[in-house]
C-alpha positions as CSV (number, residue, x, y, z in Angstrom):
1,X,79.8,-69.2,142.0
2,X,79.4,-69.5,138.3
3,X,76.3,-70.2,137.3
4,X,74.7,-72.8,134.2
5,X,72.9,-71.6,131.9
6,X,74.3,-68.1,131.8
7,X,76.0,-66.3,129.7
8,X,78.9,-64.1,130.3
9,X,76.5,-61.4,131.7
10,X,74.6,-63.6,133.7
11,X,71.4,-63.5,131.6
12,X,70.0,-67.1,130.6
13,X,71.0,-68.8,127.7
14,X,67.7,-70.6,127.2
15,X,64.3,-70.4,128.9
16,X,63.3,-71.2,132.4
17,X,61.0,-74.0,131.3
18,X,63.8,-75.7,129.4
19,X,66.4,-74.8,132.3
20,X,63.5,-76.9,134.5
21,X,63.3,-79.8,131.8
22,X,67.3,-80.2,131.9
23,X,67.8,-80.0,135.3
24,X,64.6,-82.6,136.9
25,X,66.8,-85.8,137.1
26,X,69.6,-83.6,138.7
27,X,66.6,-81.8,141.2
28,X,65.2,-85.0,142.1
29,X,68.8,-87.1,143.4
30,X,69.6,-83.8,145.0
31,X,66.4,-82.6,146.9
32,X,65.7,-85.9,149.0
33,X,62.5,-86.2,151.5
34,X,63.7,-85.8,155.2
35,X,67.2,-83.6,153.5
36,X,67.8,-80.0,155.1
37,X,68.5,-77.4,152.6
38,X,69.7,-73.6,153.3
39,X,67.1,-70.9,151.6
40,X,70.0,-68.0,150.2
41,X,66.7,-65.4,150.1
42,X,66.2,-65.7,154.3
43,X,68.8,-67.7,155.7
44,X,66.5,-70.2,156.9
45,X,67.4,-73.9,157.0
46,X,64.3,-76.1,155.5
47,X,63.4,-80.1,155.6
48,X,62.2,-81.7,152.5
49,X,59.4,-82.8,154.2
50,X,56.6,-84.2,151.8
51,X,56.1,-83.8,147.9
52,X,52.8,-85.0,146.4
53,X,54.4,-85.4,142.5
54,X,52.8,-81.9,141.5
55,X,54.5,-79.7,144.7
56,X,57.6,-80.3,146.9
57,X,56.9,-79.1,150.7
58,X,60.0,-78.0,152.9
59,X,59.3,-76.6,156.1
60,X,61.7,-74.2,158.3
61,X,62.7,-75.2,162.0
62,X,60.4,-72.3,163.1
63,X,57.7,-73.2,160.9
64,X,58.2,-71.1,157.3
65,X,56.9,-73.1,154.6
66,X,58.1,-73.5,151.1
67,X,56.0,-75.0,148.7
68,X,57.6,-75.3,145.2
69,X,56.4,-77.2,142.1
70,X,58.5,-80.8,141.6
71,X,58.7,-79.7,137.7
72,X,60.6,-76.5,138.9
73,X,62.9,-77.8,141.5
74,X,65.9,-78.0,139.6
75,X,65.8,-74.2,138.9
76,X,66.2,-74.0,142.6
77,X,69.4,-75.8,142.5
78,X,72.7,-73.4,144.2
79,X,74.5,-73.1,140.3
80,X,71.8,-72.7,138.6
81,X,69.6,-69.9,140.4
82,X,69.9,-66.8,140.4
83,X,71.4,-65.0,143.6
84,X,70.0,-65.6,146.6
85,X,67.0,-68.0,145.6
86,X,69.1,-71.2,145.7
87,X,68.5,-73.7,148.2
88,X,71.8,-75.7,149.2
89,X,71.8,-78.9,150.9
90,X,73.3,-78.9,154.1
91,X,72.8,-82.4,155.6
């Protein structure tokens, strides 16, 4: 998958914290509450089950939590992280 924000060696093109700034209206349509997402690092399917404005909380079916700040989401999304610390939507 190509990624954004790279560059032809895959290294960013600008910082993370601008990366996070772009991406936050894209993060917040695509990570919805009650949404299950895939985690690329474990395999593990996760529900968006609760943010609080300052952390987004999904949970695994067998009860792994992820706990990511809302700011940061959008450097979770699948073309934009780097390998294997996307989190896909799957349904």
């Amino acid at each position: 998958m190509t990624k954004r924000y790279r560059d032809e060696r895959g290294q960013f093109t600008m910082s993370v914290e601008q990366i996070a700034k772009e991406t936050a209206a894209e993060a917040a349509r695509y990570y919805q509450i009650g949404g299950i997402y895939l985690n690329t690092e474990n395999g593990k399917e996760y529900v968006y089950i609760s943010t609080d404005e300052v952390l987004g909380h999904f949970q695994s079916f067998d009860g792994f939590n992820l706990f990511i700040p809302v700011e940061s989401m959008g450097t979770f999304l699948p073309d934009v992280a780097s390998e294997g610390m996307g989190l896909t939507f799957v349904e």
